[in-house]
Structure formats: C-alpha cells, structure tokens
N, C-alpha and C positions, 0 to 999 in steps of 0.2 A: 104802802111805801117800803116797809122791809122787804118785802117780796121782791119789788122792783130795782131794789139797791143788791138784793141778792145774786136776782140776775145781769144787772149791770155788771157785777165784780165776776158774776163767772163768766160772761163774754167779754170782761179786761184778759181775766187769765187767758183765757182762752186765745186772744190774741198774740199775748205774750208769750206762749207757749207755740204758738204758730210761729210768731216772728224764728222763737230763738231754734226751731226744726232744723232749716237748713244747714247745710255744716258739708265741709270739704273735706277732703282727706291731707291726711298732713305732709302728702304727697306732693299733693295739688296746691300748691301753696305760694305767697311769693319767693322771687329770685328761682322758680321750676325753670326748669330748660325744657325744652318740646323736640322731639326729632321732627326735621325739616320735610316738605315736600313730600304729605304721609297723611295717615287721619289717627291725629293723637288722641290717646282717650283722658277726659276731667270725668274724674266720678267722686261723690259722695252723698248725704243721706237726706231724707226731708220727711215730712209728712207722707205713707204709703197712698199709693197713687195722685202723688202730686205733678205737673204739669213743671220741668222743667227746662229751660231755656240760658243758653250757654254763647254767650256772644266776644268774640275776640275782635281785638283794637283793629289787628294788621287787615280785617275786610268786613267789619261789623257785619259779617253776618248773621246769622239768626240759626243756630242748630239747638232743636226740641229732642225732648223726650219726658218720659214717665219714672216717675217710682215705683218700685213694686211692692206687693204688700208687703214686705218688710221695711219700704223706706230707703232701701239701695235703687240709688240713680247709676246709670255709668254714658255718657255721652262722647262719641267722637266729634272732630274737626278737625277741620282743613288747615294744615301748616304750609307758612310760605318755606321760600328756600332761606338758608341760612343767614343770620346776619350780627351785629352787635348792637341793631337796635333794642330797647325794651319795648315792651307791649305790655299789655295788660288785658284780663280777659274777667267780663263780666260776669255772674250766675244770678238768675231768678226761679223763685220758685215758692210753691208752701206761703205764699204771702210777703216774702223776705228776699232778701238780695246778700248778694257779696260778689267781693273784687280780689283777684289776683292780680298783683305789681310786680312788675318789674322779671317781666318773665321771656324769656331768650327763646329762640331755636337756632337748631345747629343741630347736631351729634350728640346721640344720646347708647352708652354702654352699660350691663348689668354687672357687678364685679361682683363675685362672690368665691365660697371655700371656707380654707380653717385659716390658720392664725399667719401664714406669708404673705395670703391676700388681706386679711385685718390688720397688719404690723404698720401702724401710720408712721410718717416721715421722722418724727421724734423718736422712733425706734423703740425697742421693748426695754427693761432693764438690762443691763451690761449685753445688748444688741441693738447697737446702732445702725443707721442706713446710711449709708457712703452717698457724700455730696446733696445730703438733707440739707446744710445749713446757706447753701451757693443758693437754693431755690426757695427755703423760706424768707431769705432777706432781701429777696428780686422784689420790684416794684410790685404792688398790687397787679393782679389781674382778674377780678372780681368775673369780667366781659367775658372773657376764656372760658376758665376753667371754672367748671361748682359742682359742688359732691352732696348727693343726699347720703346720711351715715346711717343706716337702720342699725338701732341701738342692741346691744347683745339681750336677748329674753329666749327664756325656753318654755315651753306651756304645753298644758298633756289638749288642752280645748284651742282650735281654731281661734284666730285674734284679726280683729280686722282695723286694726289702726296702730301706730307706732307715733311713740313719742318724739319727735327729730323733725329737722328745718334745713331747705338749700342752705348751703355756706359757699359763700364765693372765695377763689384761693388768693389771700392775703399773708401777711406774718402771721395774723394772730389765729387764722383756720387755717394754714397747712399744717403745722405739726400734725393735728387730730386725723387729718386727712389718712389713708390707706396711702403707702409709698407706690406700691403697687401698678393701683389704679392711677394716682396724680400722673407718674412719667408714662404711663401710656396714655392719658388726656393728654399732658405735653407735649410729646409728640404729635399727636393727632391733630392740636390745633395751629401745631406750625407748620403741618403740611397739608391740611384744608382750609385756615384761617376761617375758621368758623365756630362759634362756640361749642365747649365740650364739657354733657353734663355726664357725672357717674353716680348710678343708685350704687351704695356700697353692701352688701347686705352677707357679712363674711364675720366666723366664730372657729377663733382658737379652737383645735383640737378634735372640729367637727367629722363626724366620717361621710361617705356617702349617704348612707342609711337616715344620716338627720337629719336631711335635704332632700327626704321623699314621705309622703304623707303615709301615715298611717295602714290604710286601705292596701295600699301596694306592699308596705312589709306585710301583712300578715299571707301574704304569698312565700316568704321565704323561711322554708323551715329551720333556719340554723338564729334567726330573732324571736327571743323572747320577748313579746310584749307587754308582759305584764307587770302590773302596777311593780309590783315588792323583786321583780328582776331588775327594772328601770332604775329604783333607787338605788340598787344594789350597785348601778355600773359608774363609774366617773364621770362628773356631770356633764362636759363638754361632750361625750361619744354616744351621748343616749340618743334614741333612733327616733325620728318625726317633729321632734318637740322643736329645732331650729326651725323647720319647713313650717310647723304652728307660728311662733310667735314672732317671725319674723321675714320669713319667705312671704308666706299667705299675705299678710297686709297690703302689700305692695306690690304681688303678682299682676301682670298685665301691664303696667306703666310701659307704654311704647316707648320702647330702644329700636337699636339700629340691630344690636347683638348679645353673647356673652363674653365674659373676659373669668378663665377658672383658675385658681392655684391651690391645689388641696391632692392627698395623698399620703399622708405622711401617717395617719392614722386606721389607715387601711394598708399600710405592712404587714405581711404576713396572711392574707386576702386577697392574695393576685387573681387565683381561681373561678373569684367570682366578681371582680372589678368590671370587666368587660359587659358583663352582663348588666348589672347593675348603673356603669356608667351613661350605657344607651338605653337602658330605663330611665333615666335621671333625664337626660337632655329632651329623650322626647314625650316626658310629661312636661318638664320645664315647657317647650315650644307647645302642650296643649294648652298649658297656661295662660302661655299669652295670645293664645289662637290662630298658630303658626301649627297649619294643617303639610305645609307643605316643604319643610325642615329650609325656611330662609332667613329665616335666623341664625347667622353664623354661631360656631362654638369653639375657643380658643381656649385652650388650657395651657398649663404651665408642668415642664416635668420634674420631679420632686427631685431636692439637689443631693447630692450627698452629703451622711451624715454617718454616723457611728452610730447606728444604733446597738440597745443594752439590751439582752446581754448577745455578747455576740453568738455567730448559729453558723455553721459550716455551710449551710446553706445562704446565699444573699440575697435574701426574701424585699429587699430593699428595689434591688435590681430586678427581679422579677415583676415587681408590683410596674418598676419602669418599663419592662417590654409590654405589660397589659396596657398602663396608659397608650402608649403608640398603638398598639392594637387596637385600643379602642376610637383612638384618634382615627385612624384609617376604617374602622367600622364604622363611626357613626357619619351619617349624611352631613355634608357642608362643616367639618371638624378641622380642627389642625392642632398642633402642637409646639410650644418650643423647646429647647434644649437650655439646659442650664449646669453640665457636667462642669465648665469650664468657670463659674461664676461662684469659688471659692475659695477661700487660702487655707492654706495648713492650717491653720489657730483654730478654724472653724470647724475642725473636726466633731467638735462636741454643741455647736451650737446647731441648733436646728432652723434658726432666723438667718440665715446669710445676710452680708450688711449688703451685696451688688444687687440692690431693688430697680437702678436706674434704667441698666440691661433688659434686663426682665419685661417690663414695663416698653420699652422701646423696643422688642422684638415681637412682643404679642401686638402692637401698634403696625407694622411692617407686616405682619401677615394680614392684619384686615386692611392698610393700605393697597398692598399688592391685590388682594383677592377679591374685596370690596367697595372702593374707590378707583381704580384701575390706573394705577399706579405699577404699572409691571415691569419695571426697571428697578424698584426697589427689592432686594433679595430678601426671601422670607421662609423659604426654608433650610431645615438642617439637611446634609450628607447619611446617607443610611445606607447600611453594608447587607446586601441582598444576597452574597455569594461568596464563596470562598474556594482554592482549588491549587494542586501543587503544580509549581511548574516547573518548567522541563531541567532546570538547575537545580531539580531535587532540594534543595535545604531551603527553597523560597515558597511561601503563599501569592497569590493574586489576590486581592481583595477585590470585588468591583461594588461599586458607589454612587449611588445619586447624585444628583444637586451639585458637581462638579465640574461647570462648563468651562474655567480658567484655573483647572486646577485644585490643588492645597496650597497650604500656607507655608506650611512648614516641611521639611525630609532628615531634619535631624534633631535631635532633643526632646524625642515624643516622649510624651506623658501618659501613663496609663494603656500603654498598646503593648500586648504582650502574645505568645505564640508559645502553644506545648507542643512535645510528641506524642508518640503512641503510650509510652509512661502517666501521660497525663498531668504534667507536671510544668507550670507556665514560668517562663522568664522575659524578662524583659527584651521589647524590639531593638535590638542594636543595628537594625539597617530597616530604612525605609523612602523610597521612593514610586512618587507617581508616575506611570508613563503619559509621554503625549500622546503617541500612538496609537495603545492598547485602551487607556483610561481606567487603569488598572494598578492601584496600591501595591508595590511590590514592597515585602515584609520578612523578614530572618533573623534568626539571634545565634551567635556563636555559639549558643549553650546548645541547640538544640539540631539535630542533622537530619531528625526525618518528622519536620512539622508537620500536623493533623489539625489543630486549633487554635484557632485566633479569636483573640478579645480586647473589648477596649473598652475603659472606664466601668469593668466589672468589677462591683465589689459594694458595700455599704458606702464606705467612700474611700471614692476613685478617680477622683479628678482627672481630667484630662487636659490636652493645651491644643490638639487637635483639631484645627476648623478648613473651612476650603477658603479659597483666594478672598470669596465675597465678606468673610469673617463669622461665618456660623459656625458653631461647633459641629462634628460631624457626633450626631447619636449615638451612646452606649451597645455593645453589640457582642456577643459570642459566637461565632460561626466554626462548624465541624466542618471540615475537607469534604470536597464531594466527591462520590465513590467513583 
C-alpha cells in the first residue's frame, strides 16, 4: 500500500509539473499587438519535445510545432489585416493549455537607443516633453496605441525573458510610455487607422557597442572585454550586457520595422560609427530573420548640445556626418534631422523637450517609403556641392529635396561662409534661385568665399528648412576647384 500511495503521489507531481511546463513569453501575452497580413511568431517554453499547437480566434486554425530539447517552442501564424477588433489566441501543449486576450493586429515598430528614445512622456527630471500633458489627458485609447516597455537590466549571460506587460495608451500608461515612440505610433495610427503596437527596448546612455552581442565585440580591437575593464566603465556604456539583458529576450517579435535614436554616447567615435552602425542593423535583421535587409531602419540625428569639455574640433558634428553616412550605407535606412528642434536654454540639456517632431517625422519616412503614401514629405535638404559664382563674393550651394523651394532667404540661422583666411561669419544674403535651384549665399565680411557651413558646431541650431518644412541637414562644404 505505501508503495502504491508512493507512486500515486509521484504521478500527481508529475502531472502537476507537466501541467505547470507550459509558459509564454511575456512578450506574448495579453493586450500583444500582432503585425497585420504576415506570419507572426508566439513562442515560449514547455516540456522538451512537446507537441505544441497555437490556435488563433480570427481563423481557428490549427498551427503545430515542437519543442526542442531545451523546451523552446517558437511557432508562426497567419495574421489577418488590421483591425480594432480583439482576438484571442489559444496554446496547447506539454498536457496544458493557455490563453492570450485581448490581442490586436495592426502595425507593429521596434523602438530602441539611449536615453531620447527611453525619455517617456512625463519627461526626465528638470526635462520635460513639450505637449506631454495635451495627450496624456486625451481620451483613452487603449484600441490605438500599446507599448511593450522592456525594463532597463544589463547582464554579462544571455537572458531570455523580461519582466513587462502590453499597456494600452491611457492617462495612467502614457506618462511611462517612451515620448518618442508614442508620437510616432500617433501618427501612424491616424494615418493608417489601424492599431499601433511598439516594443520599447531603449537605455540611457547606451552606446553602439551595448546593442551588439558579445561574439562580434571581440572583433574590435579598441573593446576591452574583460570582466575588471567592464566594471571599470560607467554602467550605462558597457559593451553587450543591453543586447544580453534586454535585446535578446525579445529578439524576433515580428514588427513592420526599426525606429533609432541614439548617438550621443558615441561622440568622439565617428571613425568607427559607420562601420559599426551597419554591423548593428544587419545583425539586428539576422535576428529577426530578415535575410534580405526589409526591415526598414530609421534613426534619428543627435540634436545639439554643448558638450564638456569643449574641443576645437566638433566631434559632435562629425559623429552627425557618420550617422547620415551610415544612413545612406546601410540597405533600406533613412534619417531624420532634428538641428532645428531646440531653443537657446537647451544648450546644456541633452533631452530636448520637441519629442512630438521627432516622433512625427520618423513616422513620415515610413509612411512615404513603406505605406505608400508619397505625397507625404519625408526627407531632409542635403548640400552635395558648393562652387563660386561668377559675382565673385557669392557661393552656389546645390540641394536635395527642394522641389518648391525654402522656406526662408532671410534671417538664417546657423549658415555661415569663410574665405581663404579660414575664418567663418555669418550669411548676410541668401537666396534660392528658381531657375538654377541653387542657394545663392555671401556675407559682407567676406569678399573671396571658399567655405560654406550650416548648423556646424556642438550646438548650432539652425531655422533652415525647404518649402515642405524639413530642416535642410547640417553640412560644411569646401569650394570646388
């Protein structure tokens, strides 16, 4: 009799230990948003080689798979087109079951970086975000918008779960929300009227380097990775341990795209930014098993700031010609501009409070380029050329992205011209021609200009944008011979 009470109780446990195997990721979870018209991936863990079976409300269909001997399942399905109904999707498997509620498709974005793309709507101490409080006290819209927040952790070992849960955007979740990401889901959902979810997965202070695994630094000879250098460095700039403890978890979650804003910790690094940066995206796209770079990648370009201490050189401004560099290197990339999206005061701050901008122009590049919306204007003005013309004391500038024109031909900001001295003053004449499509540019200080630049400097704001309202790009251009 004890023998058989013994083995009763170990085929209870045994049960109950089956039951409680299954398990989601906290990814996969209620209120998840699904990218639309796709095959979305649900994965989490179970008994190794367990039989599992993944059924969604919106076509009961029936998609199987296996666990592997580790007990990682990962299963796709079939997403309808977008909508604001809920769904729900079932899992079985391991003996057990579970339910995901309440769960959307639409438009799904990866937002990440350092702390511009982390900075939620409530703003950081004494940096606030202009026009935070208009849109946390708007009606609920739960249906819209909802943000997975991957919580800030750094870890020297691979982590493959994160503590965090969809939040739909209401009063009491947008503060926490990324400013960021929320106005470019706001936009996006008033101009596809279709829900829009964003994985948030973005650390103050982050550099490149902590947003690529391990294995790939020890390719670059200028990172130490060892234990007693890493402690040594300040915690937010140490190298792999973001990509550990918080990339990794969540890797793969089908999006539509990326949304980047980071930079600011890689001043003085321009050198090797480019290189670096197109290592990043096209691991990122192996991650998610984007062999063939269609995963768009939008960045943001670092605003101006003062940085300490100051350096005769503007490593600040350099690091922004590598970003566009790398913008135009890497496959299916773009960029926005953000010289113009600062006031005086904020010289010392490195959070600008014009999040809303930001947010609604990286929104406009994937409308125009990936929704096909091509009436919307989404790129900046860019100065490819420079050259004297025949009135001796004048530049040409010529420029992109200018088919109705500037905005402005007097009171420019930030536009300045030297001679052969080397020595820059301000533009005191500037116009565009119709004819030519050619910035004409001079300053009474100077009689035999060589040099033209705009919004060069740590910070250098400019007010310079073409007709459609983009800034035109930071830029220095030497006369051509």
């Amino acid at each position: 009799m004890k023998r058989i009470i013994t083995v009763l109780a170990s085929m209870l446990c045994f049960c109950i230990a089956s039951q409680a195997k299954l398990a989601l990721s906290s990814i996969c979870s209620d209120g998840m948003v699904l990218q639309q018209k796709t095959e979305a991936v649900i994965w989490g863990t179970s008994d190794a080689g367990a039989q599992i079976t993944v059924i969604p409300s919106w076509n009961g269909k029936s998609y199987r798979g296996k666990a592997d001997a580790e007990g990682n399942w990962k299963i796709k399905v079939e997403t309808p087109a977008g909508s604001y109904k809920a769904y729900s999707i079932s899992v079985k498997g391991g003996g057990s079951s579970a339910r995901i509620n309440d769960v959307l498709v639409g438009e799904v974005w990866f937002a990440s970086g350092q702390s511009n793309m982390e900075m939620p709507m409530r703003g950081f101490f004494n940096c606030p975000v202009e026009n935070a409080q208009e849109y946390i006290c708007a009606p609920a819209a739960t249906e819209k918008i909802r943000m997975f927040t991957v919580p800030i952790r750094q870890t020297y070992d691979l982590q493959t779960e994160v503590d965090a849960q969809w939040k739909g955007a209401q009063p009491e979740t947008i503060p926490e929300m990324s400013a960021t990401a929320f106005f470019f889901a706001h936009e996006m959902n008033e101009m596809l009227d279709v829900p829009v979810g964003i994985v948030s997965c973005a650390r103050g202070g982050a550099r490149v380097e902590s947003w690529l695994p391990k294995e790939i630094l020890e390719n670059y000879p200028d990172e130490d990775l060892s234990r007693e250098a890493i402690e040594a460095m300040t915690e937010y700039t140490r190298p792999y341990m973001a990509y550990n403890g918080m990339l990794h978890p969540v890797k793969g979650y089908t999006v539509k795209g990326f949304i980047w804003y980071q930079g600011c910790s890689n001043v003085g690094k321009h050198e090797q930014f480019v290189d670096r940066m197109s290592t990043l995206v096209s691991h990122w796209r192996e991650c998610w098993g984007d062999t063939d770079a269609q995963l768009p990648f939008y960045m943001v370009e670092i605003a101006p700031y003062r940085y300490k201490p100051a350096t005769a050189v503007s490593y600040a401004s350099l690091l922004r010609l590598a970003q566009h560099e790398a913008a135009q290197t890497i496959p299916n990339c773009g960029i926005v501009v953000t010289n113009d999206l600062v006031d005086s005061f904020e010289m010392d701050n490195i959070h600008p409070m014009r999040k809303l901008e930001v947010g609604q122009r990286l929104a406009r590049l994937a409308l125009n380029r990936n929704y096909g919306f091509h009436t919307v204007a989404c790129d900046s003005p860019e100065a490819v050329r420079c050259y004297r013309l025949p009135a001796g004391n004048e530049l040409g500038v010529e420029l992109t992205q200018t088919p109705n024109g500037l905005s402005r031909w007097m009171e420019i900001e930030g536009l300045e011209v030297a001679g052969s001295e080397g020595i820059f003053y301000p533009v005191t004449y500037a116009y565009f021609e119709w004819e030519t499509r050619v910035l004409r540019v001079r300053s009474e200080f100077v009689h035999d200009p060589c040099e033209v630049r705009y919004g060069w400097g740590d910070f250098n704001p400019g007010n310079l944008k073409n007709a459609e309202g983009l800034p035109v790009s930071p830029f220095w251009l030497k006369m051509d011979k």
